[in-house]
PDB file of N, CA, C and O in Angstrom:
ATOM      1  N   UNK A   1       7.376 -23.244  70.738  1.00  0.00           N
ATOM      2  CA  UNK A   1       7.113 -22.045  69.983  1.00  0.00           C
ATOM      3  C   UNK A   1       5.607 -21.929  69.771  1.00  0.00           C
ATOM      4  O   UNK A   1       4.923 -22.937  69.593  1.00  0.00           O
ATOM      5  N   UNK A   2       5.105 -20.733  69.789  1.00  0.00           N
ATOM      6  CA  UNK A   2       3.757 -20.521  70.050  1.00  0.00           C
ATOM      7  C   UNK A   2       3.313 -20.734  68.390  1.00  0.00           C
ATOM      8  O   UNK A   2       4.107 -20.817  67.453  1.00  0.00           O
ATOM      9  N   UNK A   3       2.406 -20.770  68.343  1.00  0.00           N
ATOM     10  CA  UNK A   3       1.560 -20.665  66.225  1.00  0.00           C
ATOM     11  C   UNK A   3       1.028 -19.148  66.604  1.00  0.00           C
ATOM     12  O   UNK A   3       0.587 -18.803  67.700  1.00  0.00           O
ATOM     13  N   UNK A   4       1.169 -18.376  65.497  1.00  0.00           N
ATOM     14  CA  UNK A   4       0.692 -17.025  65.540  1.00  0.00           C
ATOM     15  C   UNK A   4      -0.802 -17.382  64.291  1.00  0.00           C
ATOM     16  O   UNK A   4      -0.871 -18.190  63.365  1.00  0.00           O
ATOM     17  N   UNK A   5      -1.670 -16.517  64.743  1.00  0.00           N
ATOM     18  CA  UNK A   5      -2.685 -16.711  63.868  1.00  0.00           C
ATOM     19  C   UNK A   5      -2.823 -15.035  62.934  1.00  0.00           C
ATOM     20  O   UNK A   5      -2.821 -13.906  63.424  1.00  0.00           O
ATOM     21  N   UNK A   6      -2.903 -15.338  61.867  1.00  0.00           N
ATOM     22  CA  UNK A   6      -2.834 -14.702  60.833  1.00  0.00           C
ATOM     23  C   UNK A   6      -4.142 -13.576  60.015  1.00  0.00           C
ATOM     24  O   UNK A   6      -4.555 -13.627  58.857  1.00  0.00           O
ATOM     25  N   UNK A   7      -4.389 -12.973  60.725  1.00  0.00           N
ATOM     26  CA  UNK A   7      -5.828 -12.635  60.030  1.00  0.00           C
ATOM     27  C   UNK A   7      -5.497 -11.666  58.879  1.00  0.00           C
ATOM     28  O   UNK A   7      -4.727 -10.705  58.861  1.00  0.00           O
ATOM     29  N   UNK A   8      -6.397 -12.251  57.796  1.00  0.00           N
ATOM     30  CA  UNK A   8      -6.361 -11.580  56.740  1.00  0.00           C
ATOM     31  C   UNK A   8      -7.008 -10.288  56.598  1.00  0.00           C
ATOM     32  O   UNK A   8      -8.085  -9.988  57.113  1.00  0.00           O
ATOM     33  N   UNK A   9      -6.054  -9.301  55.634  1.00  0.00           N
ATOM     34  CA  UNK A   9      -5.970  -8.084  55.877  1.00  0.00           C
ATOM     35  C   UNK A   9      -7.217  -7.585  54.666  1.00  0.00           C
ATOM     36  O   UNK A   9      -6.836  -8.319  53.753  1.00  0.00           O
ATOM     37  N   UNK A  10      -8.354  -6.880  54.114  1.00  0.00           N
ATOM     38  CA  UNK A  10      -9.236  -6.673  53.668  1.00  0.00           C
ATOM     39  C   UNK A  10      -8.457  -5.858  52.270  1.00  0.00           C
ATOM     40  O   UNK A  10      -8.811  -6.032  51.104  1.00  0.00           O
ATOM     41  N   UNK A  11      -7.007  -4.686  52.850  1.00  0.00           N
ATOM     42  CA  UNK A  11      -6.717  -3.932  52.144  1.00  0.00           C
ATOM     43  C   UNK A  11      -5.304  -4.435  51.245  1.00  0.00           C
ATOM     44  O   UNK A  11      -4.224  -3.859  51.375  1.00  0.00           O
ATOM     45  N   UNK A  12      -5.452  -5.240  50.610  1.00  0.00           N
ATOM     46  CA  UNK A  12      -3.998  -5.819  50.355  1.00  0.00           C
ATOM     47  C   UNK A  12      -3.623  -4.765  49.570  1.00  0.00           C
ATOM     48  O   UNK A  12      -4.317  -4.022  48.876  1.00  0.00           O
ATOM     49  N   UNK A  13      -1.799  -4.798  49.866  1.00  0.00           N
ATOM     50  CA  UNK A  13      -0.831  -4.069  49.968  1.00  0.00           C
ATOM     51  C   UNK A  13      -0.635  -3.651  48.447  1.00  0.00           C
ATOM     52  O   UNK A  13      -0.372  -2.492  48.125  1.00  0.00           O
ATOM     53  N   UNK A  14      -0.799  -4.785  47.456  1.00  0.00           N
ATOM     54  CA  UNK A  14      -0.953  -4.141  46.380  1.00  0.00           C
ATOM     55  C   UNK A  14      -2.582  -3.219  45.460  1.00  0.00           C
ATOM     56  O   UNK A  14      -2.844  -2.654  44.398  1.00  0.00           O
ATOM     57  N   UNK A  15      -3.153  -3.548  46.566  1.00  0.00           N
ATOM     58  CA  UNK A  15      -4.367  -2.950  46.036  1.00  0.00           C
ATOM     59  C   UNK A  15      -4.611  -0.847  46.252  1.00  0.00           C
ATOM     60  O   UNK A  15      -5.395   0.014  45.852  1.00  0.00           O
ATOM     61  N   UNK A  16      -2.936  -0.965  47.429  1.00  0.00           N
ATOM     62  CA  UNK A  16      -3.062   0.056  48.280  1.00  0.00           C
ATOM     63  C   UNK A  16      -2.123   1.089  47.177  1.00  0.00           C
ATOM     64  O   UNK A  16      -2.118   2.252  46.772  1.00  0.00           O
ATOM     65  N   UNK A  17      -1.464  -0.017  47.035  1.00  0.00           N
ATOM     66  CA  UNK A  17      -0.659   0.790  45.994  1.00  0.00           C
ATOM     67  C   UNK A  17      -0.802   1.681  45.046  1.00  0.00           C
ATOM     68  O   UNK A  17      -0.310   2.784  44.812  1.00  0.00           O
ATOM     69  N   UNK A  18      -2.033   0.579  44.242  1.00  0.00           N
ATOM     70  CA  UNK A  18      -2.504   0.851  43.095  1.00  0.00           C
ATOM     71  C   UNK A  18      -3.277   1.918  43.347  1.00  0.00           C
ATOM     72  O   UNK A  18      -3.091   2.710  42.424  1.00  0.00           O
ATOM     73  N   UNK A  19      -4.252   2.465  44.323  1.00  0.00           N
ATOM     74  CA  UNK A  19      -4.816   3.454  44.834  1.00  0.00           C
ATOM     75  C   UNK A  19      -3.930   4.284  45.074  1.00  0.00           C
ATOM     76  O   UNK A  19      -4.203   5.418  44.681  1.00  0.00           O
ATOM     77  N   UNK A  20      -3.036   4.168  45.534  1.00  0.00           N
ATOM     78  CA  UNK A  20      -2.193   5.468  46.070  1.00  0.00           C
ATOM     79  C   UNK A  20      -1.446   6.052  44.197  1.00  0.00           C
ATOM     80  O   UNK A  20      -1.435   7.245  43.896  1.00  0.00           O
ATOM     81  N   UNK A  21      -1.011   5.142  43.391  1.00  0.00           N
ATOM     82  CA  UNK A  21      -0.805   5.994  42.420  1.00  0.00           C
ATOM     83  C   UNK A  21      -1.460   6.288  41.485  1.00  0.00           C
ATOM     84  O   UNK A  21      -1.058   6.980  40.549  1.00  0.00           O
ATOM     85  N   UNK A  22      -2.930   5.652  41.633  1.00  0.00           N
ATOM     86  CA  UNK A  22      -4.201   6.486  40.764  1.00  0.00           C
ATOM     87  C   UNK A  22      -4.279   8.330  41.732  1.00  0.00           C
ATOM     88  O   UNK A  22      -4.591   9.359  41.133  1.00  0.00           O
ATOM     89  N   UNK A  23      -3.912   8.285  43.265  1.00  0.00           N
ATOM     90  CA  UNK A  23      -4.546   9.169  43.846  1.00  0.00           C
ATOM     91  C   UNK A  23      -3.071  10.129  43.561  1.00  0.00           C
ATOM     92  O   UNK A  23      -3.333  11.326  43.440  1.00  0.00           O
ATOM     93  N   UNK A  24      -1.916   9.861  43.467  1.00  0.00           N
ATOM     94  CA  UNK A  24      -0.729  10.492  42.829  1.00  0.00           C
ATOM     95  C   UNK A  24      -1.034  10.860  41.465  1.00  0.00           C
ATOM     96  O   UNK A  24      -0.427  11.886  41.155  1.00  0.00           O
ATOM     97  N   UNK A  25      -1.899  10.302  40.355  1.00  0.00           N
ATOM     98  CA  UNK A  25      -1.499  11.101  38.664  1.00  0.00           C
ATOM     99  C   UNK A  25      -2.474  11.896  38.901  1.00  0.00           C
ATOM    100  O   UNK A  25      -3.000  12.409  37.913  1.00  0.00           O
ATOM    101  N   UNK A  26      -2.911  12.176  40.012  1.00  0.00           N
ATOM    102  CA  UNK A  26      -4.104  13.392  39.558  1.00  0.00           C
ATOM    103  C   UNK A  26      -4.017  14.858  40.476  1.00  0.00           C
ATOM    104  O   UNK A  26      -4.893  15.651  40.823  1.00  0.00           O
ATOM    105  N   UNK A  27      -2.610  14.822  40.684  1.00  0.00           N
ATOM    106  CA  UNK A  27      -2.106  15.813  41.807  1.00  0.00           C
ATOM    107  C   UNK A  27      -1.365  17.029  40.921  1.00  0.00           C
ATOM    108  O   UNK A  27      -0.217  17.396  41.172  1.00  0.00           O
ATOM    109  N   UNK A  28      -2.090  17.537  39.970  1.00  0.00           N
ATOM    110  CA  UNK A  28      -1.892  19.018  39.333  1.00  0.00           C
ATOM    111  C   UNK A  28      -0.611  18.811  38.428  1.00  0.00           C
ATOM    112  O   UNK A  28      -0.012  19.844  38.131  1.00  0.00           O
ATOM    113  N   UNK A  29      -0.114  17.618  37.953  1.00  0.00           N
ATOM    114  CA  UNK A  29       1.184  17.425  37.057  1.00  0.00           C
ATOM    115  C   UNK A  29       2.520  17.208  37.900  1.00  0.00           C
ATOM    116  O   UNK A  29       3.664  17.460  37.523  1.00  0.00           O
ATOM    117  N   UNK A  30       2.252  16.859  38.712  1.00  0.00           N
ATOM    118  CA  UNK A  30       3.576  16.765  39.676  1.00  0.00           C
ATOM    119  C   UNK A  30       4.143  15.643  39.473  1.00  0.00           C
ATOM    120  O   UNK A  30       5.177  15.379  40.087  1.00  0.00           O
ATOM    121  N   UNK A  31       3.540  14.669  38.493  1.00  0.00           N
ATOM    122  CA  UNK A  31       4.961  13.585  38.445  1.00  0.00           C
ATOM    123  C   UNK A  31       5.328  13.730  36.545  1.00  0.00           C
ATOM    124  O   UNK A  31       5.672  12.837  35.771  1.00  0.00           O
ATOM    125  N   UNK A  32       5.055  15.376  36.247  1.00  0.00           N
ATOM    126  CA  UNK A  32       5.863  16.154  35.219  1.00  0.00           C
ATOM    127  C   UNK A  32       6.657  16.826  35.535  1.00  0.00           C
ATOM    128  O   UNK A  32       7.283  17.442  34.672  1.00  0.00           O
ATOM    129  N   UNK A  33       6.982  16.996  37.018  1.00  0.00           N
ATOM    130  CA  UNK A  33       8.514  17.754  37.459  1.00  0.00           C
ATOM    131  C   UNK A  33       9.251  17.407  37.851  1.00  0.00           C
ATOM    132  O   UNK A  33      10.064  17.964  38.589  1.00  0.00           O
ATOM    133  N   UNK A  34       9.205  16.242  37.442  1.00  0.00           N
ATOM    134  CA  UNK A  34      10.317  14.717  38.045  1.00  0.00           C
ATOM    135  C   UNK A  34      10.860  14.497  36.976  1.00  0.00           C
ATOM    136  O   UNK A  34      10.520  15.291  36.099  1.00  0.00           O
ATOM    137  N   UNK A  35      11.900  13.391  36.539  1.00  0.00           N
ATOM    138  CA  UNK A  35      12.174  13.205  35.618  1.00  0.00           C
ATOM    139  C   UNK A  35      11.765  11.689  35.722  1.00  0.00           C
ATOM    140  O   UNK A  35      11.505  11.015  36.720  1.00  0.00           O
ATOM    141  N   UNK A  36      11.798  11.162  33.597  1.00  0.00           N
ATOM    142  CA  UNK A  36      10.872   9.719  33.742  1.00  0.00           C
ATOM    143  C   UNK A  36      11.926   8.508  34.429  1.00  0.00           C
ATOM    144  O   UNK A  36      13.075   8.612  34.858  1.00  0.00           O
ATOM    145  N   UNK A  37      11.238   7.629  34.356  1.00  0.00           N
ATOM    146  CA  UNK A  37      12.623   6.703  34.358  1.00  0.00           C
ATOM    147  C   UNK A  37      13.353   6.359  33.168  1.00  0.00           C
ATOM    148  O   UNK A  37      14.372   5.717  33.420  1.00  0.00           O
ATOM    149  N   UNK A  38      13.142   6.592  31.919  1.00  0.00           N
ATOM    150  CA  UNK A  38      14.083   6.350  30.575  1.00  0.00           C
ATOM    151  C   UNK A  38      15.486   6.806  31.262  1.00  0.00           C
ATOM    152  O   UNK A  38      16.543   6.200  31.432  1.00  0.00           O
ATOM    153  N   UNK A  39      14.976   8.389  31.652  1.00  0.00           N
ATOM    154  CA  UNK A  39      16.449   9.087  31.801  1.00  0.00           C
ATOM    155  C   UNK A  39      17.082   8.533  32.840  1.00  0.00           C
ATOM    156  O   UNK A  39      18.310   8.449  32.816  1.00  0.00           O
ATOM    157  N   UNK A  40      16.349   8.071  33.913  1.00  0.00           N
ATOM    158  CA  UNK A  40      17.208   7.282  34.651  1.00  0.00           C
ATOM    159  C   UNK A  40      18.378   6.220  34.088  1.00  0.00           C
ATOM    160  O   UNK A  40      19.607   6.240  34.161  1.00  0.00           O
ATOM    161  N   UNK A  41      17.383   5.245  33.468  1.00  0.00           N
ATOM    162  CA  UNK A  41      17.778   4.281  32.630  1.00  0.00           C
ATOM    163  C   UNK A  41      19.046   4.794  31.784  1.00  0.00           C
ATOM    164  O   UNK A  41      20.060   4.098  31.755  1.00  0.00           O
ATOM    165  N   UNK A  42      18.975   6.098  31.049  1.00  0.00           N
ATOM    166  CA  UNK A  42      19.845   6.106  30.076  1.00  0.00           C
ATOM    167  C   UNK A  42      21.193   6.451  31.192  1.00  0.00           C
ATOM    168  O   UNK A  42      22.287   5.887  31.196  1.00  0.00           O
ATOM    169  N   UNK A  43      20.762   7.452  32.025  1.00  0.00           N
ATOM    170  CA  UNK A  43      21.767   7.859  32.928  1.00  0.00           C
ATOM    171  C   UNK A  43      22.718   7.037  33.190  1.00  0.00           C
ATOM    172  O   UNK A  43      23.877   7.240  32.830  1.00  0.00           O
ATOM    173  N   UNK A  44      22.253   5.788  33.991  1.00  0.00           N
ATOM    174  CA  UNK A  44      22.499   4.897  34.519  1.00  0.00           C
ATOM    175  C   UNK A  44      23.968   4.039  33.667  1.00  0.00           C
ATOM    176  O   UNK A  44      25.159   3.921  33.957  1.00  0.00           O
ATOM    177  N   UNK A  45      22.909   3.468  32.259  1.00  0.00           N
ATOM    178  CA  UNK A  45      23.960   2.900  31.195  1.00  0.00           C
ATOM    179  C   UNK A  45      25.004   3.729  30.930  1.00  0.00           C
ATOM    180  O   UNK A  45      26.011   3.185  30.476  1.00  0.00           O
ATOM    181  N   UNK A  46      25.030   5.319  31.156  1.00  0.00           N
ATOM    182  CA  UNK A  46      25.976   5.977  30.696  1.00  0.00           C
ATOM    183  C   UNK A  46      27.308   5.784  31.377  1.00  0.00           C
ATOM    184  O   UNK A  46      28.413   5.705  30.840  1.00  0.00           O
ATOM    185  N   UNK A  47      26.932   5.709  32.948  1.00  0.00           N
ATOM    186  CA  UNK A  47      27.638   5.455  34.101  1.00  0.00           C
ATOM    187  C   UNK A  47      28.400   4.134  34.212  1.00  0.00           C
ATOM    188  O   UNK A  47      29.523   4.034  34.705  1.00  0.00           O
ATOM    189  N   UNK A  48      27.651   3.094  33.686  1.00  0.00           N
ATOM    190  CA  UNK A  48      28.169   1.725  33.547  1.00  0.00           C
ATOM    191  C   UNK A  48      29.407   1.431  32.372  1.00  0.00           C
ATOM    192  O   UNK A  48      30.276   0.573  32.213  1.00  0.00           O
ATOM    193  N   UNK A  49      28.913   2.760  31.600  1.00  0.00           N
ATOM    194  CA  UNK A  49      29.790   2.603  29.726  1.00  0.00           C
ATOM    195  C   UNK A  49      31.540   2.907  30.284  1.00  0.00           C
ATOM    196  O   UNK A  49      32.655   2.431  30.069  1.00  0.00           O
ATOM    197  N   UNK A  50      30.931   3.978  31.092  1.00  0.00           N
ATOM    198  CA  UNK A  50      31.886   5.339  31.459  1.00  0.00           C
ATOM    199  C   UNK A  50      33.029   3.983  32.324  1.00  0.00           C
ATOM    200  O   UNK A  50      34.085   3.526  31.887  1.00  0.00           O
ATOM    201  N   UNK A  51      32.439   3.703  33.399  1.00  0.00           N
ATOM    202  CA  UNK A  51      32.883   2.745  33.997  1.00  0.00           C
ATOM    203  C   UNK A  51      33.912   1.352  33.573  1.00  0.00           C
ATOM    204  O   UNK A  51      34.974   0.865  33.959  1.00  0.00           O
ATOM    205  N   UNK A  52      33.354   1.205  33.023  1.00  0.00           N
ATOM    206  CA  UNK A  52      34.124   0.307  31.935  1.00  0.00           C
ATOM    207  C   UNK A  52      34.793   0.726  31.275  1.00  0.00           C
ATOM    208  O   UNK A  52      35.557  -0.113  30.799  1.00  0.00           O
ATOM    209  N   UNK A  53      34.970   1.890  30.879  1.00  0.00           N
ATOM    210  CA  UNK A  53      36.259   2.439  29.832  1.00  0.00           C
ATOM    211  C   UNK A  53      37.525   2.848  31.396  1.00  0.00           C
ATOM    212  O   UNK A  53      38.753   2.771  31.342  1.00  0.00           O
ATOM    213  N   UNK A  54      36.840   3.181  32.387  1.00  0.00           N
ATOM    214  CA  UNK A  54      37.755   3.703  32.893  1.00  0.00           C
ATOM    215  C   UNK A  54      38.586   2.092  33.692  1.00  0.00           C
ATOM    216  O   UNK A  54      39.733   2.144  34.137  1.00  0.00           O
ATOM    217  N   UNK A  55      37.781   0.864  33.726  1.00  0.00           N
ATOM    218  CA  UNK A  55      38.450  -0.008  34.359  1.00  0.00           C
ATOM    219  C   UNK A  55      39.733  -0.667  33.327  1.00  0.00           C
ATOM    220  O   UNK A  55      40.794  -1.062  33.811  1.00  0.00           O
ATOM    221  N   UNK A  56      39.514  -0.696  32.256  1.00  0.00           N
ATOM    222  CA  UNK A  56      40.101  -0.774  30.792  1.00  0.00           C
ATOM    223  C   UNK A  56      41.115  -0.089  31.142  1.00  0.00           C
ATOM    224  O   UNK A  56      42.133  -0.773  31.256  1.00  0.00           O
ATOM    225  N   UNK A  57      41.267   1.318  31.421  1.00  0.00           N
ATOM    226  CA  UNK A  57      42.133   2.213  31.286  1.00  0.00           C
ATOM    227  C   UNK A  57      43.188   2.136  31.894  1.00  0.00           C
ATOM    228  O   UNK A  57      44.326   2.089  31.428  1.00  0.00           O
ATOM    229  N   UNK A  58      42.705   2.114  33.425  1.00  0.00           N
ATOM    230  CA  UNK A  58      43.233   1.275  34.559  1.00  0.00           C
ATOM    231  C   UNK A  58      43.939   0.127  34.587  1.00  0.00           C
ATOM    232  O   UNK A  58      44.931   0.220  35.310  1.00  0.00           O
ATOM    233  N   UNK A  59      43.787  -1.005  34.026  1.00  0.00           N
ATOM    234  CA  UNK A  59      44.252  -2.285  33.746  1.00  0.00           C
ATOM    235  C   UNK A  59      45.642  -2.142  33.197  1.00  0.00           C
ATOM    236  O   UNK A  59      46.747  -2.496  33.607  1.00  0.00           O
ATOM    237  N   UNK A  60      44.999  -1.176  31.589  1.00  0.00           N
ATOM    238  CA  UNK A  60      46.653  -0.609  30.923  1.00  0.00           C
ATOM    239  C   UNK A  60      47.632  -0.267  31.439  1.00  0.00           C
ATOM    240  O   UNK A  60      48.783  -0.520  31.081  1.00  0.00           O
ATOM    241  N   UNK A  61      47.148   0.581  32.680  1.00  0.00           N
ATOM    242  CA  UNK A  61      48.125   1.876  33.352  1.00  0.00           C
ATOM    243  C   UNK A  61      48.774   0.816  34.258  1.00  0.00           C
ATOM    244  O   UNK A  61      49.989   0.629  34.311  1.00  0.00           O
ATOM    245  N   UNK A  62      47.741   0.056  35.050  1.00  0.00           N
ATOM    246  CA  UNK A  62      48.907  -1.121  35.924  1.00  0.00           C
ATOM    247  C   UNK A  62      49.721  -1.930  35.171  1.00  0.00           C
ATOM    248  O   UNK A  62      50.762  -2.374  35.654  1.00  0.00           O
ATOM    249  N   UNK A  63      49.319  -2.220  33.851  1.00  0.00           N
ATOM    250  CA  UNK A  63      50.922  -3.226  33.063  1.00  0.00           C
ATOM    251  C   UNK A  63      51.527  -1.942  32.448  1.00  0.00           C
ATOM    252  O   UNK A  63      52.602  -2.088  31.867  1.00  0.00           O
ATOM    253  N   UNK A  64      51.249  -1.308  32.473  1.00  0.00           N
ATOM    254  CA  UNK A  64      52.489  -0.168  32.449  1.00  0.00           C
ATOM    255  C   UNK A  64      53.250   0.055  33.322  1.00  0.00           C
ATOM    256  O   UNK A  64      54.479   0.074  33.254  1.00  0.00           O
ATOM    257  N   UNK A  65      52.505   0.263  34.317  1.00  0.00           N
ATOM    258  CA  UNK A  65      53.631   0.387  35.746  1.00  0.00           C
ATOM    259  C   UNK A  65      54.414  -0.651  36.287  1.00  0.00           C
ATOM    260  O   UNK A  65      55.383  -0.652  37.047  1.00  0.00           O
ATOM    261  N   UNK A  66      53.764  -1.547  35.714  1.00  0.00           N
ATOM    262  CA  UNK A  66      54.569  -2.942  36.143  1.00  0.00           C
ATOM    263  C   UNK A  66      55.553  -3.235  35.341  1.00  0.00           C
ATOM    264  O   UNK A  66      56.522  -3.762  35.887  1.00  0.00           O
ATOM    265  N   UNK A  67      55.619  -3.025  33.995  1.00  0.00           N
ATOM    266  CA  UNK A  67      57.183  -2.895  32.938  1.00  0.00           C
ATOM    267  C   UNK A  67      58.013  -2.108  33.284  1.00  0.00           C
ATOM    268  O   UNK A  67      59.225  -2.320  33.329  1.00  0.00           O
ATOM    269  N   UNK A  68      57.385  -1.006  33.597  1.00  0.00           N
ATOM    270  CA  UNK A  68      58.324   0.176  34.008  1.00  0.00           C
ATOM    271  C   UNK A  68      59.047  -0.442  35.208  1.00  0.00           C
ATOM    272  O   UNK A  68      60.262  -0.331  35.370  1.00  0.00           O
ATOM    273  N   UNK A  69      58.212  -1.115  36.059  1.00  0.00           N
ATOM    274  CA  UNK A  69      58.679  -1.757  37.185  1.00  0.00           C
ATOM    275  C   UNK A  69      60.454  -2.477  36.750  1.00  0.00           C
ATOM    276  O   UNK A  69      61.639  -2.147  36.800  1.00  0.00           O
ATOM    277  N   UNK A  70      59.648  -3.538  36.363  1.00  0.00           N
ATOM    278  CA  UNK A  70      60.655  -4.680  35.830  1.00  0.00           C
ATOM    279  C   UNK A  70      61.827  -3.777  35.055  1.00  0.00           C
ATOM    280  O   UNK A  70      62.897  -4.352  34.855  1.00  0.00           O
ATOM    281  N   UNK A  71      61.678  -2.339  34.588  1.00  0.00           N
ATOM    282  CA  UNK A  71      63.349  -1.866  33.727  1.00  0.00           C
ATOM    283  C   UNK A  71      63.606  -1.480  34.570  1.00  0.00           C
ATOM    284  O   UNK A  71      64.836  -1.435  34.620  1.00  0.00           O
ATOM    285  N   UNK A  72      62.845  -0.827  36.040  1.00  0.00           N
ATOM    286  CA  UNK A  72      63.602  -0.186  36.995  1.00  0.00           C
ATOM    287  C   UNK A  72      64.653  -0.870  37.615  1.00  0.00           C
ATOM    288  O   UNK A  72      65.838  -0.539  37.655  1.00  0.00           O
ATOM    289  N   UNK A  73      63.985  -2.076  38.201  1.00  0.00           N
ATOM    290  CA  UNK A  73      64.308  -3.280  39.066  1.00  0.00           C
ATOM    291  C   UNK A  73      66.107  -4.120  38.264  1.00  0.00           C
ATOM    292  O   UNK A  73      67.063  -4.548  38.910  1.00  0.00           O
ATOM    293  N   UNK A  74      65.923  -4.064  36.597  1.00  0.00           N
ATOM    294  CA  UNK A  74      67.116  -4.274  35.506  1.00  0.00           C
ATOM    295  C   UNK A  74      68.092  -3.155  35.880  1.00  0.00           C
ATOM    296  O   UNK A  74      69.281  -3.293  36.165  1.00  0.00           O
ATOM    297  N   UNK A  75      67.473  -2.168  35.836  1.00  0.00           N
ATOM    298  CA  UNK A  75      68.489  -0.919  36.040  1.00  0.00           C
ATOM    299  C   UNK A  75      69.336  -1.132  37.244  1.00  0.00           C
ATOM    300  O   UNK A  75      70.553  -0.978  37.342  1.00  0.00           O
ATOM    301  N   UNK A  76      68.433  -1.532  38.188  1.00  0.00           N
ATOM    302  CA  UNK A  76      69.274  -1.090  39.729  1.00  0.00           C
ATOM    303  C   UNK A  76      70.087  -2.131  39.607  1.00  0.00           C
ATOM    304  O   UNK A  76      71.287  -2.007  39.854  1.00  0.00           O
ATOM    305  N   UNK A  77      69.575  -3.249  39.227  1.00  0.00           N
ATOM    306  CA  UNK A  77      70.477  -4.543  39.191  1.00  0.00           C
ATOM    307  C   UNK A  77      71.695  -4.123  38.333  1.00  0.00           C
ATOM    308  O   UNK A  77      72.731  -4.485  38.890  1.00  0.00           O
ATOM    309  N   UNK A  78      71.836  -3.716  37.594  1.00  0.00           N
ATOM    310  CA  UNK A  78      73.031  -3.456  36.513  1.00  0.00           C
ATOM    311  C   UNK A  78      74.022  -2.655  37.485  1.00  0.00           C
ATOM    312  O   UNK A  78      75.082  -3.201  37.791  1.00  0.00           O
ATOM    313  N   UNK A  79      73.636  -1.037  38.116  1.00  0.00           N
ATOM    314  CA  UNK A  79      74.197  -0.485  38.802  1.00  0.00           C
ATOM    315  C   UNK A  79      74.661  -1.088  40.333  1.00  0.00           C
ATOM    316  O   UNK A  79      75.602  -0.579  40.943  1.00  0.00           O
ATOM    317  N   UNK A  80      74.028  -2.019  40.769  1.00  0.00           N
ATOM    318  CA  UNK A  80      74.267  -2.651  42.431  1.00  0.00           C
ATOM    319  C   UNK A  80      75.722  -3.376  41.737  1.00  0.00           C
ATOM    320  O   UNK A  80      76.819  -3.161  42.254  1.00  0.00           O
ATOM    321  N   UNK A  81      75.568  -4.242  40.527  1.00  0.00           N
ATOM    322  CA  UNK A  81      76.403  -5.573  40.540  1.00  0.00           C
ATOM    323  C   UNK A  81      77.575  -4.792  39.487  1.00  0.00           C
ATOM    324  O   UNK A  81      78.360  -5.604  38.997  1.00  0.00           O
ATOM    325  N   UNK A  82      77.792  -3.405  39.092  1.00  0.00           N
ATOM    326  CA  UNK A  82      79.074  -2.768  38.296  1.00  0.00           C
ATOM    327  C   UNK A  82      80.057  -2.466  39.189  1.00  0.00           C
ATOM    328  O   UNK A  82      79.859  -1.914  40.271  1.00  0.00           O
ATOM    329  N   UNK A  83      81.445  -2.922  38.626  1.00  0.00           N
ATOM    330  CA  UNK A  83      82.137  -2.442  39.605  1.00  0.00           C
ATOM    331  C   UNK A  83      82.495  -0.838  40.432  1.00  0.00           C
ATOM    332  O   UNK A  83      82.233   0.196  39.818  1.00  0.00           O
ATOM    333  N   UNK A  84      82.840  -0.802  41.234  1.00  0.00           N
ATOM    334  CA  UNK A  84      82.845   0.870  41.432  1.00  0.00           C
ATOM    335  C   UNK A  84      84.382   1.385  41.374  1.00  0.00           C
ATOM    336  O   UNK A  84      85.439   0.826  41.665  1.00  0.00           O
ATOM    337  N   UNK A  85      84.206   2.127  41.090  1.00  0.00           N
ATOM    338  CA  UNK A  85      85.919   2.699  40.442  1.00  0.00           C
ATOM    339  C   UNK A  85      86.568   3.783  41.811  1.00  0.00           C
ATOM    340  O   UNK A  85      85.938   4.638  42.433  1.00  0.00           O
ATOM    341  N   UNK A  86      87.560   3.501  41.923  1.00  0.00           N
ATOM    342  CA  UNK A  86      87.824   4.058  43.037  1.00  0.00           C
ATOM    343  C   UNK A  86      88.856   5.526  42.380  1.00  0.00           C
ATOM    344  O   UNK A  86      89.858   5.289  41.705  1.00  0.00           O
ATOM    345  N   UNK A  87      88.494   6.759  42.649  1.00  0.00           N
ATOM    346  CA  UNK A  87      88.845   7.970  42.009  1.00  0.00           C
ATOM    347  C   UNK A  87      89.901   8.664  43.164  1.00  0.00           C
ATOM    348  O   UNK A  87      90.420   9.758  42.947  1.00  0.00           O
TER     349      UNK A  87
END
């Protein structure tokens, strides 16, 4: 395997950055027609809250369906094993 030689770069990547968003806050208010990141942030938690109530909800609804299960499953059993009456 060959050694690659490395030459160092004059403009480091975070220096480029930092220039590029000094040269972004001075572009006529345009990162005032964005929204901040709080609202992201709050957005976000809202989505996670929301989320969680609905996995909660979910959980219930499957041991519900699953009792319901188990009287169905009693039921049929009662009706398979009654005798049948001959009319």
């Amino acid at each position: 395997m060959k050694a690659v030689k490395i030459q160092a770069n004059p403009s480091h990547p975070t220096q480029l950055l930092a220039q590029d968003r000094l040269d972004h806050s001075n572009n006529d208010g345009l990162s005032e027609q964005f929204p901040s990141s709080r609202y992201f942030q709050v957005h976000f938690q809202h989505i996670h809250e929301n989320a969680d109530a609905l996995h909660k909800e979910l959980k219930q609804l499957k041991q519900y369906v699953a009792a319901l299960d188990a009287k169905l499953d009693r039921v049929l059993a009662l009706l398979l094993s009654s005798p049948k009456q001959n009319s």
